[in-house]
N, C-alpha and C positions, 0 to 999 in steps of 0.2 A: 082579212086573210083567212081563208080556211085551211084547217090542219087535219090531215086525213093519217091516222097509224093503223096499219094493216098489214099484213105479208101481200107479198106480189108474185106472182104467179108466170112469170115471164114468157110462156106456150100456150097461156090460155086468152079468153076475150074478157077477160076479167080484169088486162091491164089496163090504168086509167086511159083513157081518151084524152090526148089534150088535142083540143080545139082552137082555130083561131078563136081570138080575143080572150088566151088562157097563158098563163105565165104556172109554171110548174118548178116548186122547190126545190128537190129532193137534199134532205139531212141524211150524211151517212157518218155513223162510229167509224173511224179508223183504230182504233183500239182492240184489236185481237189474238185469239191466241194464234199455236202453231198450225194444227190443221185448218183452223179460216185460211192464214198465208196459202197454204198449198192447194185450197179450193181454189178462192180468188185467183191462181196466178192461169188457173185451165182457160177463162174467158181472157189473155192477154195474146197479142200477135207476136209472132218473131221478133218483130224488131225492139219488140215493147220489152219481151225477158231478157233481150238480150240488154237493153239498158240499167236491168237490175244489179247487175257486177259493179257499176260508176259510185252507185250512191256509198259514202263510203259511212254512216253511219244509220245504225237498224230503226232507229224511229221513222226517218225518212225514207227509207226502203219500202217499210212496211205501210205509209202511206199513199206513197206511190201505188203500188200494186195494189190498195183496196182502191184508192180511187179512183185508175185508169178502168180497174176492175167492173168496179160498181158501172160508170160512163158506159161502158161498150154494156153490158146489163141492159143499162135503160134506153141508149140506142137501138139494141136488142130490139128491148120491148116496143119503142114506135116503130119501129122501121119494119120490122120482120125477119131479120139476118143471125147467126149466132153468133156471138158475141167474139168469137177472133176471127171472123171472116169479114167482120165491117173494114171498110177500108177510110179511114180517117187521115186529113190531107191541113194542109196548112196554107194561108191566106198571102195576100203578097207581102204583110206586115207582120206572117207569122200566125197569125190566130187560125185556131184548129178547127176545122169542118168536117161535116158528113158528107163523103164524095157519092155515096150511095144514094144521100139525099139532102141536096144544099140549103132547100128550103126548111130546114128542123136546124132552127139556132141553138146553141147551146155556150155554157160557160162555165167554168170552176173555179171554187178557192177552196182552201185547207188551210189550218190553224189548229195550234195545238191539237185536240184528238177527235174533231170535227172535220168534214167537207162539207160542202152545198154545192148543187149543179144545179142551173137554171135551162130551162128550156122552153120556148118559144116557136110558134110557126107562123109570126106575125113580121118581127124586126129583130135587129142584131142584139146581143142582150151581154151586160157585164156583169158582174159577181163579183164579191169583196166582202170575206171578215176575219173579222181579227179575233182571236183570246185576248180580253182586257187583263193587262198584266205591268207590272212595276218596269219602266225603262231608267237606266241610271243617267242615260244620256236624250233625256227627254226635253229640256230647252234646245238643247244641239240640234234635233229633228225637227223642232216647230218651227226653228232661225231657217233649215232648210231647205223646208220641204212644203213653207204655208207663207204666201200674201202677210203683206204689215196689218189688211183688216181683220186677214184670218186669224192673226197671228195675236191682236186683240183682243178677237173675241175670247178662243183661245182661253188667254189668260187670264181674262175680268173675273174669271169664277174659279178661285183656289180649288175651291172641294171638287170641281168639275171637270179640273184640267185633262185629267189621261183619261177621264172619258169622253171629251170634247174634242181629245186628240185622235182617236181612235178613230168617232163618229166621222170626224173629218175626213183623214186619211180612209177609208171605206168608201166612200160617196167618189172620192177623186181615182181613185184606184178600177171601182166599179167602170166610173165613165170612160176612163181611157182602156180599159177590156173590151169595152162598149165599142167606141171607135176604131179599136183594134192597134192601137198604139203600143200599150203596155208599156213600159219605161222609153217609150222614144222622145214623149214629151214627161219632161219632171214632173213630179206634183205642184213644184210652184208655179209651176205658167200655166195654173189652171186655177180661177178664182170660185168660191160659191161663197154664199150670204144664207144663214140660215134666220129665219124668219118666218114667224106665224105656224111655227111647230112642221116646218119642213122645208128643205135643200133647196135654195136657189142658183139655178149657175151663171155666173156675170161674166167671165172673159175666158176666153183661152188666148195664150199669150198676147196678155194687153188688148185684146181686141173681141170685141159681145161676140157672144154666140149664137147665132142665133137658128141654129139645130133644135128639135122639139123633142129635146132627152127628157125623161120623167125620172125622178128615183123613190124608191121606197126603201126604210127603213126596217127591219126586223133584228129579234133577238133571240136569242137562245139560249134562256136562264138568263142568270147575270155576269154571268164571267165573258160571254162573245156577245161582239153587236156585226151587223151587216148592213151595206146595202146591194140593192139590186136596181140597173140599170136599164129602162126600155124604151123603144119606143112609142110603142101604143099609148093614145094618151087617156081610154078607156078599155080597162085589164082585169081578167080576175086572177087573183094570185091562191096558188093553192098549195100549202106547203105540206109535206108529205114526207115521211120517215121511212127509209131502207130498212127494213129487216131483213 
């Protein structure tokens, strides 16, 4: 995976190309001060500020608005539109598109003071990470939300557990962004078997799947893990940092 940090230049021809047979990162800080908020909020649409009154606590405010922010940014950048004039549409299960351009997949997650958007012009794509962090109610979630084999493996390795959990939950989370379910189907009626140093998937409820999903794993440092969902089953992935 390549990792490209650079500033981006969003008007000029300097912004990357992604290519078919290219899967694109982007890592964005949501972690800002006051005038970032007030930059970030010029690239959101109407409907977008107006949703900022709901959230009723400022960490998740403030996420929101850098990272619808950053999205229409990097929409921006492929597509050639300014960033609150894109017109972004939602799928029949919900999942969000470019009505300007249906062919530029894309996907987000956010966790503690990270996001990641993925972008594709190849196949549908999902995204999923988490901040590794202490849960008190961490058996509760594995009983679940994970398969009796997931749920073994799971737990055969003490020292591995909430990271085994995490890694899990990310892969399952990814795949159903992927298909555009998002909680329509639970985590548990979805099986994978990791094996030979990466994700294999065995059932969606009860029954093989037999869809040609790929997933790749990534990290960022040691406190977040992710995966990302696609289809291509030859990709170059190239992860790349928001400044």
């Amino acid at each position: 995976m390549e990792n490209n940090k650079s500033s981006i230049d969003f008007a000029s021809e300097n912004f990357p190309l992604l290519s078919p047979g290219e899967l694109h990162l982007w890592i964005v800080s949501t972690a800002i001060t006051s005038d970032q908020y007030d930059s970030y909020k010029t690239s959101l649409s109407e409907d977008e500020l107006a949703q900022i009154q709901y959230f009723q606590f400022e960490r998740a405010r403030e996420s929101f608005v850098v990272s619808q922010s950053v999205l229409r940014r990097l929409l921006s950048g492929y597509i050639g539109i300014d960033p609150p004039y894109l017109m972004l549409g939602k799928k029949s299960k919900g999942k969000p598109y470019s009505i300007n351009e249906p062919g530029l997949f894309f996907n987000m997650s956010h966790s503690g003071e990270i996001a990641v958007i993925a972008f594709s012009r190849d196949s549908e794509v999902g995204i999923d990470i988490e901040k590794i962090r202490t849960l008190p109610d961490l058996d509760e979630m594995i009983a679940k939300n994970f398969t009796a084999n997931e749920t073994k493996f799971i737990n055969s390795r003490p020292d591995e557990k909430i990271n085994r959990f995490f890694r899990f939950w990310t892969v399952k989370e990814s795949y159903l962004k992927a298909i555009g379910e998002g909680m329509r189907l639970t985590p548990d009626s979805v099986e994978f078997s990791f094996e030979h140093d990466h994700f294999q998937q065995l059932s969606v409820k009860g029954i093989f799947e037999m869809e040609d999903w790929n997933f790749k794993e990534f990290t960022l440092g040691e406190n977040y893990t992710g995966t990302v969902t696609y289809g291509l089953a030859s990709v170059i992935i190239k992860q790349m940092e928001f400044n």
